[in-house]
C-alpha positions in Angstrom: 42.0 100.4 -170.9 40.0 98.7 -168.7 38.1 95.4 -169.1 35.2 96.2 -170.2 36.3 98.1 -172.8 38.4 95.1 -174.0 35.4 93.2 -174.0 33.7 95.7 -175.9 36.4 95.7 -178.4 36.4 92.0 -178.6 33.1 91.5 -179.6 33.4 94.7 -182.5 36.4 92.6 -184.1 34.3 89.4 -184.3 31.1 91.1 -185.0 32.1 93.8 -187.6 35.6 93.3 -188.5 36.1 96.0 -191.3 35.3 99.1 -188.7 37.4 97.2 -185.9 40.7 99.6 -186.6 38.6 102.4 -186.8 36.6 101.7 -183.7 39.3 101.0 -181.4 40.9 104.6 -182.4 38.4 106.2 -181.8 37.6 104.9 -178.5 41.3 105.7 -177.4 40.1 109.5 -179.0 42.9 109.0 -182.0 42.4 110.9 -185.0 45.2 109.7 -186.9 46.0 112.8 -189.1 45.1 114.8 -185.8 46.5 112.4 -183.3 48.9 115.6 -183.3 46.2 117.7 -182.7 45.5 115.6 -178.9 48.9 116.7 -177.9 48.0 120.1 -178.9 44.9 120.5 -176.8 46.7 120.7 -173.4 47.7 122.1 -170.5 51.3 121.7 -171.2 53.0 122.5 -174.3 56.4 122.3 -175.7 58.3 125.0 -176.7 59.0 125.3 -181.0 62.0 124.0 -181.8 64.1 123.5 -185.1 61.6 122.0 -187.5 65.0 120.8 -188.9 65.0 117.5 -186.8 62.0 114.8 -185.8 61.0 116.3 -182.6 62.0 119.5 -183.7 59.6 119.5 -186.3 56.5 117.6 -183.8 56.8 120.7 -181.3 57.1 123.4 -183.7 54.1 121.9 -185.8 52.6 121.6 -182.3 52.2 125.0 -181.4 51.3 126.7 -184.7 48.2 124.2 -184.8 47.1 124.9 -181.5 47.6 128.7 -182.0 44.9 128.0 -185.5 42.7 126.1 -182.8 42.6 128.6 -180.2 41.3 130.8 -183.1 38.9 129.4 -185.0 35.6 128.3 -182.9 34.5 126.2 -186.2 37.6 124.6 -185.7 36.5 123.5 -181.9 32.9 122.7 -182.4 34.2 120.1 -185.2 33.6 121.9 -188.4 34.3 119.9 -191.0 35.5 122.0 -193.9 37.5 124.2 -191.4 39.1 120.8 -190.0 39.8 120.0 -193.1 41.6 123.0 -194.2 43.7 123.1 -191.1 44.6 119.6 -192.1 45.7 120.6 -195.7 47.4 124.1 -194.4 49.0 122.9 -191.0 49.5 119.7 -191.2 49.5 118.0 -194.5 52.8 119.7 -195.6 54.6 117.8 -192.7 52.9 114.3 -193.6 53.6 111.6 -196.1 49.6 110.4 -195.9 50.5 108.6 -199.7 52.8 106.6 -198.2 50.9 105.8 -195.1 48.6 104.3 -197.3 50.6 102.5 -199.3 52.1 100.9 -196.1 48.2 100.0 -195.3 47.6 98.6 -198.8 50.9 96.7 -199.0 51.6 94.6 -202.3 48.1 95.0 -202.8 48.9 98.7 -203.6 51.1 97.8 -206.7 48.0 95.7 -208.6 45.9 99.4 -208.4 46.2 101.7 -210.9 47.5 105.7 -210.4 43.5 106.5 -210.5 42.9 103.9 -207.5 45.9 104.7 -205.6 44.6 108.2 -206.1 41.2 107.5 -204.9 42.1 105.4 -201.7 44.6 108.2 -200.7 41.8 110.5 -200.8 39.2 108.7 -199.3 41.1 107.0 -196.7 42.2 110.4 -195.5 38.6 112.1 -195.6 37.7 109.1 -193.7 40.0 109.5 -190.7 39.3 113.4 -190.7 35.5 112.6 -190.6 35.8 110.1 -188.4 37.8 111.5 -185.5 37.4 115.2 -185.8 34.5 114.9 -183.2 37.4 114.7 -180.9 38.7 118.1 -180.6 35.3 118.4 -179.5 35.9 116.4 -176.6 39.9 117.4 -175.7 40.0 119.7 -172.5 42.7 119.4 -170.0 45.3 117.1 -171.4 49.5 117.3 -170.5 51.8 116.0 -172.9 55.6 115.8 -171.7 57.9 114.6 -174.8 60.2 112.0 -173.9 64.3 112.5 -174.4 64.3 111.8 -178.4 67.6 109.5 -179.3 68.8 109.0 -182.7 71.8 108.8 -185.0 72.7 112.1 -187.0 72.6 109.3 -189.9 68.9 107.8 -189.0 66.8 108.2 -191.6 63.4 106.8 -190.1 63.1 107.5 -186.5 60.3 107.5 -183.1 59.5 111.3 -181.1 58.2 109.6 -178.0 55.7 111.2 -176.0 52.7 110.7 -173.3 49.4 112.4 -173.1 48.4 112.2 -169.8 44.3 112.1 -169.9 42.5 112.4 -166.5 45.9 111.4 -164.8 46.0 108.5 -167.0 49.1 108.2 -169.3 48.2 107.8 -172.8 51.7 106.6 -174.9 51.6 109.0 -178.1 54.4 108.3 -180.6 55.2 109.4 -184.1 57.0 107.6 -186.8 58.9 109.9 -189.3 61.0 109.3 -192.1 63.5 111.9 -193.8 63.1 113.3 -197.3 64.8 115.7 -200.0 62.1 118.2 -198.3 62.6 117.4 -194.6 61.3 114.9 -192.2 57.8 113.9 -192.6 55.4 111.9 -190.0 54.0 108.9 -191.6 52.8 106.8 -188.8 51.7 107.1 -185.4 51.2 105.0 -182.2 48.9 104.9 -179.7 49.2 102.7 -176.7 51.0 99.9 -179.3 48.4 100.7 -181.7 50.2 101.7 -184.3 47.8 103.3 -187.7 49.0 101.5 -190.5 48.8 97.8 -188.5 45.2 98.9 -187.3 44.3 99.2 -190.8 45.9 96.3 -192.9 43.9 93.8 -191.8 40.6 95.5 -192.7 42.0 97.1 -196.1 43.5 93.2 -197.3 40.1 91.6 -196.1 37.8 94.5 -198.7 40.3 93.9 -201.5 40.5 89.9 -201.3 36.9 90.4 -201.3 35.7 92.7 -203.6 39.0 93.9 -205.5 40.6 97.2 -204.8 37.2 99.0 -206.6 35.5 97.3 -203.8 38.0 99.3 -201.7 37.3 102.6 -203.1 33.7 101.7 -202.8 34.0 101.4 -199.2 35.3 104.0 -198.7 33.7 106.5 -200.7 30.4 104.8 -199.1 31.6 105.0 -195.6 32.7 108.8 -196.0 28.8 109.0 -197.1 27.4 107.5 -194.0 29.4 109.6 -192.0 28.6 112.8 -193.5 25.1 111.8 -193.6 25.4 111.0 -189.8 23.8 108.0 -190.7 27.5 106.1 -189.3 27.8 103.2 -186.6 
C-alpha cells in the first residue's frame, strides 16, 4: 500500500470512523465472506484436497466456487441475488458467520437478545456481500500459491496461509478456522494484518455505546439500504 493510500485511509478513520473497517477492505478488494472468492479468480489454482483438514477444506471449497463462477455470468457482472445464493450454497455451509459476529460484537453480544443477535447476523452478512461483491467484477489475473500449512493433529483453531499475488504485488490472504462436531469451519480472515473481526470491533462497540445495540441493527439495516439503493459513500 502505498502512501497515498495511507493518507487516504487516515483521513477516512478521523473523518468517518464507522465506515473506516469497511473502507479499508474494500480498497485492498476484500470481501470478507468472498475474500475466498479472490483466491478463486486466478491464474493458478490449487488442486481439491481432503475437505477433512483446514487447507484441505480452503482448496477444495476453492475450486467448486470457481467452477459456479466460471458458470454463471450474473455471478461475474456482480448480481446480487445470484452472489448471494452462491454464498448460501457454496460457501455458507463451510463458515461460522454467527460466531464471527459474535467475536465483532464481543460482551456487547451477550446484553442482545436472540432477535438482535439474529438481526445483526443477518444484516452484518448482507452488508459485507453488498458491499464487496463489486469485486468479482474487478478480479482478472490473480495467482494464489498456498503456503506449507503446520499444525498439530490435536489443534483445534488453526491459520491456512496463503498469497494472492495482484499485478506482481503479493497480497497475504489467510484464513482462521476452528473445528466443530461437523468439520472445520472458516471464521475469520486476514488480509495484509487486517484481520475482519478487529476491522470491525471498533466501529460495531462505538454504534452500540452510542445508540444501544437497536442503534446497531438500525445501522445496519439502513446502510444495507443505501447500498442497494446505490445511494452508498
Amino acid at each position: 500500500m502505498g502512501v497515498e493510500d495511507e493518507l487516504m485511509l487516515t483521513t477516512t478513520l478521523k473523518l468517518r470512523p464507522l465506515f473506516f473497517a469497511e473502507s479499508v477492505m474494500k480498497k485492498l478488494f476484500l470481501f470478507p465472506l468472498f475474500a475466498v472468492l479472490m483466491a478463486f479468480c486466478s491464474g493458478a489454482f490449487a488442486q481439491a484436497g481432503d475437505m477433512s483438514t483446514p487447507d484441505g477444506l480452503v482448496k477444495t471449497v476453492t475450486s467448486q466456487v470457481l467452477d459456479q463462477i466460471k458458470a454463471d455470468k450474473q455471478i461475474q457482472s456482480g448480481n446480487i441475488t445470484r452472489i448471494t445464493q452462491l454464498v448460501n450454497e457454496k460457501i455458507l455451509p463451510y463458515t461460522d458467520f454467527t460466531r464471527t459476529t459474535r467475536l465483532v460484537m464481543g460482551r456487547n453480544w451477550n446484553t442482545a437478545t436472540p432477535q438482535q443477535q439474529k438481526d445483526i447476523v443477518e444484516q452484518f452478512k448482507m452488508l459485507l456481500i453488498r458491499t464487496y461483491s463489486g469485486a468479482l467484477a474487478q478480479v482478472r489475473d490473480q495467482q494464489v500459491q498456498y503456503k506449507p500449512f503446520r499444525a498439530d493433529p490435536s489443534d483445534t483453531d488453526v491459520v491456512v496461509r496463503s498469497v494472492v499475488l495482484n499485478n506482481g504485488s503479493p497480497i497475504e490472504l489467510d484464513y482462521r478456522l476452528y473445528k466443530t462436531p461437523q468439520g472445520w469451519k472458516v471464521y475469520d480472515i486476514n488480509v495484509l494484518g487486517a484481520w475482519l473481526i478487529q476491522a470491525y470491533q471498533q466501529q460495531f462497540n462505538e454504534q452500540i455505546q452510542q445508540h444501544g445495540v437497536d442503534g446497531l441493527v438500525q445501522f445496519l439495516t439502513q446502510r444495507n439500504q443505501q447500498l442497494a439503493s446505490g445511494k452508498a459513500s
